[in-house]
Backbone and ligand atoms as CSV (ligand in chain L), in Angstrom:
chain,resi,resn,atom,element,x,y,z
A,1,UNK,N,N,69.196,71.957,137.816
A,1,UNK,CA,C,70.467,71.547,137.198
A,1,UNK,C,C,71.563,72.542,137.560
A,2,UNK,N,N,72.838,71.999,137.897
A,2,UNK,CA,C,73.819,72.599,137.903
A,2,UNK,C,C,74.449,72.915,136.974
A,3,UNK,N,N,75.546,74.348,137.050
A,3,UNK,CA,C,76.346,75.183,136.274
A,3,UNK,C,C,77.672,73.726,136.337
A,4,UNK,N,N,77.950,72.966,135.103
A,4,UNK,CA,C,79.255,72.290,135.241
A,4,UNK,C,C,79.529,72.026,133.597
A,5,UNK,N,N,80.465,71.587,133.450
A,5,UNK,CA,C,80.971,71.722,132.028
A,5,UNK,C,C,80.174,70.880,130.739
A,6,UNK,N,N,80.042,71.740,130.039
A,6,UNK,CA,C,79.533,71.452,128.979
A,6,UNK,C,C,77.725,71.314,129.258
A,7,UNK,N,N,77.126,72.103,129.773
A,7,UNK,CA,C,75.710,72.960,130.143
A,7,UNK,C,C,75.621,74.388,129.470
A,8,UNK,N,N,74.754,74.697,128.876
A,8,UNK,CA,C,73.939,75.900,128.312
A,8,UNK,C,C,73.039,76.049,129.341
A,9,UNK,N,N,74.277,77.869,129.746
A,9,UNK,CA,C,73.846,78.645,130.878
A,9,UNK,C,C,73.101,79.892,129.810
A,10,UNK,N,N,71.972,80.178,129.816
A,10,UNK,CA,C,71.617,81.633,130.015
A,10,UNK,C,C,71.527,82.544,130.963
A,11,UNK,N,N,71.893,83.837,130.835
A,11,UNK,CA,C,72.702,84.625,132.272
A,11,UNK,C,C,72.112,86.120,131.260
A,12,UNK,N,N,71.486,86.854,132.300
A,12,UNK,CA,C,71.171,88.178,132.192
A,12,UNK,C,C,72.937,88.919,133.370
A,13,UNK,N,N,73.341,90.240,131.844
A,13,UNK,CA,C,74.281,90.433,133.582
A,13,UNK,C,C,74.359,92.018,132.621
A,14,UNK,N,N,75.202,92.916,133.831
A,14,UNK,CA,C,74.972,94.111,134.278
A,14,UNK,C,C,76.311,94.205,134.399
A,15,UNK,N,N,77.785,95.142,133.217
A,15,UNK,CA,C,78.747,95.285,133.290
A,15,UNK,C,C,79.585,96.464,134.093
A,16,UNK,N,N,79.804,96.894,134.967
A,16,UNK,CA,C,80.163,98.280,134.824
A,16,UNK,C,C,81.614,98.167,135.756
A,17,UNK,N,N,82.339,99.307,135.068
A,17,UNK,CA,C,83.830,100.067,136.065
A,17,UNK,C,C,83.647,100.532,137.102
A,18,UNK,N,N,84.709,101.303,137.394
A,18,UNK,CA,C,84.282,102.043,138.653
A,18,UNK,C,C,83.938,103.301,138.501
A,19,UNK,N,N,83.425,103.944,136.854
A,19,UNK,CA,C,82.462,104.872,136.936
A,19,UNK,C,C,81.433,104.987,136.112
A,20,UNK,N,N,80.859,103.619,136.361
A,20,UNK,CA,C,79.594,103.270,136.027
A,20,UNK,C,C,79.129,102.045,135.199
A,21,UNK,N,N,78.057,101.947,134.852
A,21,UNK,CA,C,77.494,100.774,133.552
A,21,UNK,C,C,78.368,100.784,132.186
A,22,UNK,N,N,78.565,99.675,132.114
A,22,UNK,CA,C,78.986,99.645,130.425
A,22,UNK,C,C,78.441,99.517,129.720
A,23,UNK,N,N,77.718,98.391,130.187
A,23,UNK,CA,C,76.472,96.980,129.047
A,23,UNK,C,C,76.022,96.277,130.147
A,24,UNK,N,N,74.868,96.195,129.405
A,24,UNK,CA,C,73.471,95.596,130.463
A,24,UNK,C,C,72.632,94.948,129.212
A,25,UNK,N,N,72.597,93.209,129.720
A,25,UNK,CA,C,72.004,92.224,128.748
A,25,UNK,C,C,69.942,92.884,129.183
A,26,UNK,N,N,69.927,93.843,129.518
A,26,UNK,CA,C,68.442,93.438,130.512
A,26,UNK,C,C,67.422,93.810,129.183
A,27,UNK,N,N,68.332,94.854,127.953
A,27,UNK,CA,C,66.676,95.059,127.181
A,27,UNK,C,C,66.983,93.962,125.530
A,28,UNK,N,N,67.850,93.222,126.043
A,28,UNK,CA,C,67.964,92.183,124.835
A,28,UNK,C,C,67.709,90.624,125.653
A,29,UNK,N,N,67.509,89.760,124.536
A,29,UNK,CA,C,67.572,88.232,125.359
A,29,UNK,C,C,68.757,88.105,126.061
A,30,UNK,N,N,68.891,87.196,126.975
A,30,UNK,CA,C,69.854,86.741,127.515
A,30,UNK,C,C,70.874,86.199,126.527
A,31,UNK,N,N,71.962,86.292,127.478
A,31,UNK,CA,C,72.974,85.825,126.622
A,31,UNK,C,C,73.173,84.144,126.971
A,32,UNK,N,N,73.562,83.518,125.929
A,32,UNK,CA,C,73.663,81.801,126.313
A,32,UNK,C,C,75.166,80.945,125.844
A,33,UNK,N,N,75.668,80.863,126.726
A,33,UNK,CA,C,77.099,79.822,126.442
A,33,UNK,C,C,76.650,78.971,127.531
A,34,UNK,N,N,78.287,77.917,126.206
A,34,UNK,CA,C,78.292,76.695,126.739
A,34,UNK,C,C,79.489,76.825,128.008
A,35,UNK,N,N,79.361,76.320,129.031
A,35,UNK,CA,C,80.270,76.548,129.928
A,35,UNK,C,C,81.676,75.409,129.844
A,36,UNK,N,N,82.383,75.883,130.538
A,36,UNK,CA,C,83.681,75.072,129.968
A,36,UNK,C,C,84.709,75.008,128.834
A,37,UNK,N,N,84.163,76.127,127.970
A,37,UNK,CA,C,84.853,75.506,126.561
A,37,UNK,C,C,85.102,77.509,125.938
A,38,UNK,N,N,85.606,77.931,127.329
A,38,UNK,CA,C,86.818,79.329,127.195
A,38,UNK,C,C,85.482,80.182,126.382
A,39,UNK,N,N,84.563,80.182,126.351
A,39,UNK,CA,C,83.486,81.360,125.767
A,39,UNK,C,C,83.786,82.387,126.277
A,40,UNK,N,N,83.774,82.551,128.010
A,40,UNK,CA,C,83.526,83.947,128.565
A,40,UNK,C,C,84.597,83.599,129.354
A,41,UNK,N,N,85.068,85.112,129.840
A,41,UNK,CA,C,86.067,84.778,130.903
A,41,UNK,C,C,86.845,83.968,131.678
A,42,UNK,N,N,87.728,82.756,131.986
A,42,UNK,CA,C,87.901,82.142,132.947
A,42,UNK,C,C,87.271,81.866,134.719
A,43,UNK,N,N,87.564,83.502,134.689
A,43,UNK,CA,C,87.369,84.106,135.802
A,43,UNK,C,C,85.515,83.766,136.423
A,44,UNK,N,N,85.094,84.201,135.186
A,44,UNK,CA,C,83.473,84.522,135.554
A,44,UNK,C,C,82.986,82.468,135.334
A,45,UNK,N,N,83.650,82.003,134.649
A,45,UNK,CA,C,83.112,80.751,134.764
A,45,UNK,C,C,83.540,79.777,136.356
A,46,UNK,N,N,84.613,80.028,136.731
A,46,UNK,CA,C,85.182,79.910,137.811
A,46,UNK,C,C,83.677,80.322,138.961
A,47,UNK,N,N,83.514,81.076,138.593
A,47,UNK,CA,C,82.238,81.734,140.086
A,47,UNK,C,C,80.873,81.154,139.655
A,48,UNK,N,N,81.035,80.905,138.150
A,48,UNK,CA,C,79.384,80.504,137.924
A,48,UNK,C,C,79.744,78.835,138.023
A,49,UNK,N,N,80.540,78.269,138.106
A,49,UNK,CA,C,80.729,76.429,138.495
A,49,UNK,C,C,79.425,75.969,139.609
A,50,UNK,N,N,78.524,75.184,139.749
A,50,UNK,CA,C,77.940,75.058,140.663
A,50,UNK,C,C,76.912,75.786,140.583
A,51,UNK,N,N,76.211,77.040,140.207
A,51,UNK,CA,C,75.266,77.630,140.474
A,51,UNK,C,C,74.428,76.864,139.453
A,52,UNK,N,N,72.684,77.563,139.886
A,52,UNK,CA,C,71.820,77.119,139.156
A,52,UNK,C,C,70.579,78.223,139.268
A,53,UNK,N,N,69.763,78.020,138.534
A,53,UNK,CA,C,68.942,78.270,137.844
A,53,UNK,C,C,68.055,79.346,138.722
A,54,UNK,N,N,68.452,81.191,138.585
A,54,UNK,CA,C,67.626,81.528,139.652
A,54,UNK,C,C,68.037,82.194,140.257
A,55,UNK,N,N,69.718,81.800,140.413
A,55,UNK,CA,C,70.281,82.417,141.500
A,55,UNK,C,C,71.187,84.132,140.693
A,56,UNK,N,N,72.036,84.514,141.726
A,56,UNK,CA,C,72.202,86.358,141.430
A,56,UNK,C,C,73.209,86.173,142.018
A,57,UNK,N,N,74.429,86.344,141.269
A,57,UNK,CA,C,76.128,86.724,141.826
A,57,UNK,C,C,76.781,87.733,141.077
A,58,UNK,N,N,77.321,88.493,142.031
A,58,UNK,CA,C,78.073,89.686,142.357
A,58,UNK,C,C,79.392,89.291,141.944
A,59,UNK,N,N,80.301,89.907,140.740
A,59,UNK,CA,C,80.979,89.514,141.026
A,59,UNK,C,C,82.592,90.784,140.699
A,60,UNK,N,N,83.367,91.155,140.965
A,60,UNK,CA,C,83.766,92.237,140.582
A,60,UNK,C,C,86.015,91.272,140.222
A,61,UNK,N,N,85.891,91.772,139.083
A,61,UNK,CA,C,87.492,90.865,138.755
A,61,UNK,C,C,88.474,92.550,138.524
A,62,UNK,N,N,89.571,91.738,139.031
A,62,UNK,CA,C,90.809,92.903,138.771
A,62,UNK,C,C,91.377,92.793,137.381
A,63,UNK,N,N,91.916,93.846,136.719
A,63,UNK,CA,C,91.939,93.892,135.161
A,63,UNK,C,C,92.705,92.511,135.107
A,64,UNK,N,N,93.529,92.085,135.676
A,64,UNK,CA,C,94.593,90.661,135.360
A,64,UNK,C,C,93.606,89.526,135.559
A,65,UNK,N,N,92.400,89.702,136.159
A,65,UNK,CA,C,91.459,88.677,135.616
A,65,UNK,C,C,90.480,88.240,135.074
A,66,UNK,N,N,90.463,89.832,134.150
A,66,UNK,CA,C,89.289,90.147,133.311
A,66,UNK,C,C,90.049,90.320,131.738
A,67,UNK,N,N,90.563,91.186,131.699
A,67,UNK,CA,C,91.228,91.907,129.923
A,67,UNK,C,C,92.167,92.091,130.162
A,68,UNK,N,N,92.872,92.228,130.570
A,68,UNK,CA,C,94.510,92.083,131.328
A,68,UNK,C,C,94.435,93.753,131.419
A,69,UNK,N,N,95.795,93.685,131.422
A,69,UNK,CA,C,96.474,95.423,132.127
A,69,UNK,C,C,96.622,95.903,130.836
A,70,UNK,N,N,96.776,97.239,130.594
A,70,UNK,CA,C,96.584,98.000,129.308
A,70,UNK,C,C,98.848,98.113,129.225
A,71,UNK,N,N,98.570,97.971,127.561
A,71,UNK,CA,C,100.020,97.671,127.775
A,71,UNK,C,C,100.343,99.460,126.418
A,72,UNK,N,N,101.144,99.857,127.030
A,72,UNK,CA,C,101.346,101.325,126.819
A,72,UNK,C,C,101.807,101.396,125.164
A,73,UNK,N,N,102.962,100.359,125.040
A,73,UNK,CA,C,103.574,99.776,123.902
A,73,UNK,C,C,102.443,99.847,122.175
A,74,UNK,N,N,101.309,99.283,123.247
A,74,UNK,CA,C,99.875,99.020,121.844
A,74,UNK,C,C,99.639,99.869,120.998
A,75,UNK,N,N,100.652,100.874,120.880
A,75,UNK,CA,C,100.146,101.862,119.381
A,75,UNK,C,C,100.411,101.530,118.124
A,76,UNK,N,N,100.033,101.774,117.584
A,76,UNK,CA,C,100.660,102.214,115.983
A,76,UNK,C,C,100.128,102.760,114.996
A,77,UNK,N,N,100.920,103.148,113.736
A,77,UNK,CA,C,100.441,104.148,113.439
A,77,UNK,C,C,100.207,103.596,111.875
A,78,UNK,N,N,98.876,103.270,111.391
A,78,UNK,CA,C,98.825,102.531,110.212
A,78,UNK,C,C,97.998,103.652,108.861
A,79,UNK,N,N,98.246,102.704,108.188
A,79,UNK,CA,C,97.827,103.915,106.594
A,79,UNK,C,C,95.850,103.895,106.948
A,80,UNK,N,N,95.565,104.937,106.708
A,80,UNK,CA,C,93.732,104.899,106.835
A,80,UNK,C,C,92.849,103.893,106.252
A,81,UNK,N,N,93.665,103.566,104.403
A,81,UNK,CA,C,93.090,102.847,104.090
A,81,UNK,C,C,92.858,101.474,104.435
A,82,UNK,N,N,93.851,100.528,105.717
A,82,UNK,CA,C,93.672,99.532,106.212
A,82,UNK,C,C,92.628,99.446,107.022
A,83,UNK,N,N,91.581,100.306,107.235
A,83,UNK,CA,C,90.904,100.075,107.770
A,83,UNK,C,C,89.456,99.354,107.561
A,84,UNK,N,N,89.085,98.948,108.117
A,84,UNK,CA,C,87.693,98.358,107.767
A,84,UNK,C,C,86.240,98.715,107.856
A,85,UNK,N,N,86.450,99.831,109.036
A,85,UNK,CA,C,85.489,100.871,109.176
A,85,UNK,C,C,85.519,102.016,108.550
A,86,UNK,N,N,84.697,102.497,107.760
A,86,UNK,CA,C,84.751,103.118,107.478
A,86,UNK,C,C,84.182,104.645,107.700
A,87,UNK,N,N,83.636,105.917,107.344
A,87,UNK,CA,C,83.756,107.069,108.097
A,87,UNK,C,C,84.398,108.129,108.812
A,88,UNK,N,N,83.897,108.948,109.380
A,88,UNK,CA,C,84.511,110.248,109.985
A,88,UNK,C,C,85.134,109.622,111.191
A,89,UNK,N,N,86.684,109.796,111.203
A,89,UNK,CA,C,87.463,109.010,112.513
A,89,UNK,C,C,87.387,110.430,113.505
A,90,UNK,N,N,87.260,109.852,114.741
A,90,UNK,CA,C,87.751,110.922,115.371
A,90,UNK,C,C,88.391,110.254,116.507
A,91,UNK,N,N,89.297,111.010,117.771
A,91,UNK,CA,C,89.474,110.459,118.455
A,91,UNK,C,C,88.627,109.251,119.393
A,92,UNK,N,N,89.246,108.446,120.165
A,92,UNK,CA,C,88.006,107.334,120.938
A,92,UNK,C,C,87.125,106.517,120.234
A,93,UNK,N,N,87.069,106.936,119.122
A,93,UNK,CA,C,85.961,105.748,118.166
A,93,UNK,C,C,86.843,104.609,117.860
A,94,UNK,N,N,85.897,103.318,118.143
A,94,UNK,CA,C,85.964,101.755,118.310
A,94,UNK,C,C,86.126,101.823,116.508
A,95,UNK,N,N,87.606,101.074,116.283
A,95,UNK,CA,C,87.661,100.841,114.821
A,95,UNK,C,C,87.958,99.803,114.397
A,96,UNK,N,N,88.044,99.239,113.314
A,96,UNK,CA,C,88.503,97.486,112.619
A,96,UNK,C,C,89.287,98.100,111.495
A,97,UNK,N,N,90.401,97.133,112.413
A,97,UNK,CA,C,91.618,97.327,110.837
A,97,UNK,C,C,92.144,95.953,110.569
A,98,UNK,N,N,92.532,96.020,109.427
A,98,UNK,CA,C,93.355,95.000,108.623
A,98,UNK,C,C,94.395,94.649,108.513
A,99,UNK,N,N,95.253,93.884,109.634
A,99,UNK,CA,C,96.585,93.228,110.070
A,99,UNK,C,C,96.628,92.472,109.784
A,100,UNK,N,N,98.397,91.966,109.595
A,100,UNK,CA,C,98.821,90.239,109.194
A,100,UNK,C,C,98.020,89.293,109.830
A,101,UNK,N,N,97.770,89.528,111.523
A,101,UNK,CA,C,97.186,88.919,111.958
A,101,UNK,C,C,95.393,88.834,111.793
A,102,UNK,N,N,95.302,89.445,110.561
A,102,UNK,CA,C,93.553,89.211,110.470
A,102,UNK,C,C,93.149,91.135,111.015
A,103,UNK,N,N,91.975,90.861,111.209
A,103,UNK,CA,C,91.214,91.969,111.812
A,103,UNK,C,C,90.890,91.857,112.735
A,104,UNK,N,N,91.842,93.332,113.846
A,104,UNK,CA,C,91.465,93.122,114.781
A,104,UNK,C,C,90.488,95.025,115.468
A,105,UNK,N,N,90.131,94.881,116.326
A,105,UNK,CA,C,89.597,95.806,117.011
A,105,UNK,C,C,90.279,96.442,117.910
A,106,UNK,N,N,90.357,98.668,117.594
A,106,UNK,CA,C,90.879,99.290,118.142
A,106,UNK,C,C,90.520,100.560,118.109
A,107,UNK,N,N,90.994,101.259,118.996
A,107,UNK,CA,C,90.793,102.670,119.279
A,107,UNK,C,C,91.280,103.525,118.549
A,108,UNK,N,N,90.817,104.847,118.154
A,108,UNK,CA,C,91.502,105.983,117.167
A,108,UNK,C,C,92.217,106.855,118.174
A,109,UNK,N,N,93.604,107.129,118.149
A,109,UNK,CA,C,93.914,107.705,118.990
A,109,UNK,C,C,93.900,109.570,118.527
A,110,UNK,N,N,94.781,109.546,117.322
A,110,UNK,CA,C,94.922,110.727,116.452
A,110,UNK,C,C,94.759,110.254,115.009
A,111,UNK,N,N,94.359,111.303,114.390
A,111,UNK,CA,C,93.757,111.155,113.073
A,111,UNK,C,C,94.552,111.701,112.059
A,112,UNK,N,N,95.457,111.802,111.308
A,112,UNK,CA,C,96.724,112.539,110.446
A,112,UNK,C,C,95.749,112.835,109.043
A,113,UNK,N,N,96.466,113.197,107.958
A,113,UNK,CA,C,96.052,112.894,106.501
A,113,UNK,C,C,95.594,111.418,105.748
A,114,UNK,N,N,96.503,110.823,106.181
A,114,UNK,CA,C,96.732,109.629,105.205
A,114,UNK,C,C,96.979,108.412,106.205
A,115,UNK,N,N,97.635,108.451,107.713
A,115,UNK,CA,C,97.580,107.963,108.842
A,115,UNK,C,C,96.724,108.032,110.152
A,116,UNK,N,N,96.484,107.227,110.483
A,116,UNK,CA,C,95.528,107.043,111.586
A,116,UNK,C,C,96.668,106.773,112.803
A,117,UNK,N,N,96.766,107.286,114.309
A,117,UNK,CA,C,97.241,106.481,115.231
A,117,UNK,C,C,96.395,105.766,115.819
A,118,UNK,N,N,97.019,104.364,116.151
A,118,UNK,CA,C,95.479,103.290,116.728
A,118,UNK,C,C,95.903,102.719,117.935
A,119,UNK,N,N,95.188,102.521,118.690
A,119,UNK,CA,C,95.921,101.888,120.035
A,119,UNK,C,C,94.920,100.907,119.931
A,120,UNK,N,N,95.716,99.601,119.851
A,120,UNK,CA,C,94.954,98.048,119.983
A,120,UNK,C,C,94.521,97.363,121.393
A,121,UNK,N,N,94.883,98.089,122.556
A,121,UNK,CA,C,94.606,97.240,123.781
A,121,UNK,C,C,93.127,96.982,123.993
A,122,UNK,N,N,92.899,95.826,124.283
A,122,UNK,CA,C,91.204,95.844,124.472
A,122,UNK,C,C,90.966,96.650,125.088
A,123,UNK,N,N,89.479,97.248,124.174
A,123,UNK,CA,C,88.475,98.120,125.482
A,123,UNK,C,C,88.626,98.305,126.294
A,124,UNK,N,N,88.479,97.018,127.626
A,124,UNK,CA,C,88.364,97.159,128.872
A,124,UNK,C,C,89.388,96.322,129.563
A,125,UNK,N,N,90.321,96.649,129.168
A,125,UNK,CA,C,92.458,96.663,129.229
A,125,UNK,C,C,92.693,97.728,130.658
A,126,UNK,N,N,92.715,97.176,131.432
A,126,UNK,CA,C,93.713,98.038,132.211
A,126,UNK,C,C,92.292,98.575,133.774
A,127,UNK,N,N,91.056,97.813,133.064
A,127,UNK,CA,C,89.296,98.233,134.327
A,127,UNK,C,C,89.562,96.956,135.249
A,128,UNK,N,N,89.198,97.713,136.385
A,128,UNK,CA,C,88.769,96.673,137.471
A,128,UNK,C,C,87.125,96.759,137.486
A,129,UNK,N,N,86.653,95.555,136.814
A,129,UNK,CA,C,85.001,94.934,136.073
A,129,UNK,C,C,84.094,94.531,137.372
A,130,UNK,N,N,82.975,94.831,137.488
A,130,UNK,CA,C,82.048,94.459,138.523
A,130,UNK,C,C,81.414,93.462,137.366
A,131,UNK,N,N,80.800,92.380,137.427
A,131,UNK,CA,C,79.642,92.092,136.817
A,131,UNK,C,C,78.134,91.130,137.388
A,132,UNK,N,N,77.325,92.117,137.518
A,132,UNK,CA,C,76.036,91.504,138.194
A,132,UNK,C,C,75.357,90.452,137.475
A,133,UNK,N,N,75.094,89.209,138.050
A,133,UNK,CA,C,74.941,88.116,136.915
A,133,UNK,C,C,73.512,87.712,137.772
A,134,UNK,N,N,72.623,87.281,136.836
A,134,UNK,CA,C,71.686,86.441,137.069
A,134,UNK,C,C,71.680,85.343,136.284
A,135,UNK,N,N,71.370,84.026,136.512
A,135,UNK,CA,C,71.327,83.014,135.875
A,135,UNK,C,C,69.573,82.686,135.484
A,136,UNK,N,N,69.550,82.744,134.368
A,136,UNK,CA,C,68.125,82.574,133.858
A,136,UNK,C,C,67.473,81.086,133.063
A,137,UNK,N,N,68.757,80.483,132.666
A,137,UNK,CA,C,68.573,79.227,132.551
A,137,UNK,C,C,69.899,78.400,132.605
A,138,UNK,N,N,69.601,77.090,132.940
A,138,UNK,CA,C,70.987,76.188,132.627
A,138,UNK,C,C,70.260,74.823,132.319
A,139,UNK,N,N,70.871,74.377,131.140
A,139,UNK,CA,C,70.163,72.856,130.298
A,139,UNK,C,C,71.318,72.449,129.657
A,140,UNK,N,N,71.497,71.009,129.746
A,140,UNK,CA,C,72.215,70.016,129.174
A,140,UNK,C,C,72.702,70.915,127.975
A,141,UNK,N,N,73.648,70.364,126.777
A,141,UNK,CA,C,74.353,70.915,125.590
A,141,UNK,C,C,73.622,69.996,125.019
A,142,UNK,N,N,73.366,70.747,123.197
A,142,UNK,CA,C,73.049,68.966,122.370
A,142,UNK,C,C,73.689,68.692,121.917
A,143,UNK,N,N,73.829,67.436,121.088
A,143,UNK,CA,C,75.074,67.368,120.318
A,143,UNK,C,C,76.029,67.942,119.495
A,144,UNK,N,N,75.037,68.873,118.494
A,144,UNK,CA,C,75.123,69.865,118.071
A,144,UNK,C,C,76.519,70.776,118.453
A,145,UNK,N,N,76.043,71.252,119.740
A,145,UNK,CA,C,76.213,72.620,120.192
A,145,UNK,C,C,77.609,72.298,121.042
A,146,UNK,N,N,78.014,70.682,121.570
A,146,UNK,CA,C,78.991,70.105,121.933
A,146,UNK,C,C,80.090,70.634,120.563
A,147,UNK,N,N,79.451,69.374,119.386
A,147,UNK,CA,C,80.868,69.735,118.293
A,147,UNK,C,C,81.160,70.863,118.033
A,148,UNK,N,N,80.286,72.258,117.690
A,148,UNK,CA,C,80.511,73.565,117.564
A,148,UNK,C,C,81.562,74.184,118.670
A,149,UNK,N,N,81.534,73.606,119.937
A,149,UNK,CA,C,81.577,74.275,121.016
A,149,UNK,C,C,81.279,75.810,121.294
A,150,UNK,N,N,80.140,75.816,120.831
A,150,UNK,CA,C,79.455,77.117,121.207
A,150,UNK,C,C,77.297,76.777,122.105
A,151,UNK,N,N,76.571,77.430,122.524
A,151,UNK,CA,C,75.507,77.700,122.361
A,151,UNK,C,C,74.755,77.994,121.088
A,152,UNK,N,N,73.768,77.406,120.992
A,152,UNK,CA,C,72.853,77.641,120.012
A,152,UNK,C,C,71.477,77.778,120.292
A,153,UNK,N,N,70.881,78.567,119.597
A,153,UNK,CA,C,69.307,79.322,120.153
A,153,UNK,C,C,69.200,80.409,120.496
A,154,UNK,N,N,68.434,80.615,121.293
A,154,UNK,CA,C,68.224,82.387,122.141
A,154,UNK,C,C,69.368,82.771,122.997
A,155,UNK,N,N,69.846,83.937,122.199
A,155,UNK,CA,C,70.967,84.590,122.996
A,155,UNK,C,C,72.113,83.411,122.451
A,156,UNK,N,N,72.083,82.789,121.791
A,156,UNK,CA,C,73.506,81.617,121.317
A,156,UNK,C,C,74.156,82.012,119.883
A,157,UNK,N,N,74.774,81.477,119.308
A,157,UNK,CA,C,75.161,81.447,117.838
A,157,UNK,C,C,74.184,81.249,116.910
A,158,UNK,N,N,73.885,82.136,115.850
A,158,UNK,CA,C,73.130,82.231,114.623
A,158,UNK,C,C,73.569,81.725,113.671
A,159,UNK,N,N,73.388,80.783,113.015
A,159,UNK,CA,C,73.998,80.415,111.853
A,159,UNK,C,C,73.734,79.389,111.203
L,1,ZN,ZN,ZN,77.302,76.277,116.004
């Protein structure tokens, strides 16, 4: 079976920059989406269209077609207690805070008394991404997993 829209791909893959590994699916199950319906990247679904079951692609995206470009602007400087994580902040630690817009995920830049500085650009904002993909399974969607528009099962949505 072919990689085409609306198929549950499982894909073992191997993330890294250009100085080194990030994340590697290899000592957990595979990961499983439904293709077509904006789960993962544009980019990476674009290269997996057509493949099947078996096969191993290389694939390396420039930050504008992975997490976009890191935008300098992304700071700010919010009260500690908005946060959602809780613990010893220090610089570089991955944090969740509590914005109009919901909760989102960010970096500690500096740590004050009573203020935190946070820089919101995604993680991997501004990396040019290699990602080594193996395709480990691809099967029809069920109905299910159509209306959700997600995967369900091993390596899919729990719930
Ligand atoms: Zn679901």
């Amino acid at each position: 079976m072919q990689i085409s829209k609306n198929t549950v791909v499982s894909i073992h893959y191997r993330l890294s920059d250009e100085h080194g590994e990030i994340e590697n699916s290899h000592n957990a199950s595979p990961m499983a989406y439904l293709h077509g319906q904006n789960n993962i990247l544009p980019s990476l679904e674009k290269a997996l269209e057509g493949k099947t079951k078996g096969e191993q692609l290389s694939i390396t995206l420039a930050p504008e077609d992975a997490y976009g470009l890191r935008n300098p602007q992304s700071q700010q400087r919010v009260p500690i207690k908005h946060l959602v994580t809780k613990g010893k902040l220090t610089p570089g630690k991955a944090v969740k805070v509590n914005t109009q817009q919901g909760v989102i995920n960010a970096t500690v830049v500096k740590v004050g008394k009573f203020n935190v500085d946070l820089d919101t650009n995604h993680p991997l904002a501004g990396k040019q991404l290699t990602f080594n993909i193996e395709i480990v399974d691809v099967r029809g969607a069920s109905e299910e997993e159509l209306s959700h528009g997600h995967a369900h099962g091993v390596g899919g949505h729990a719930h």
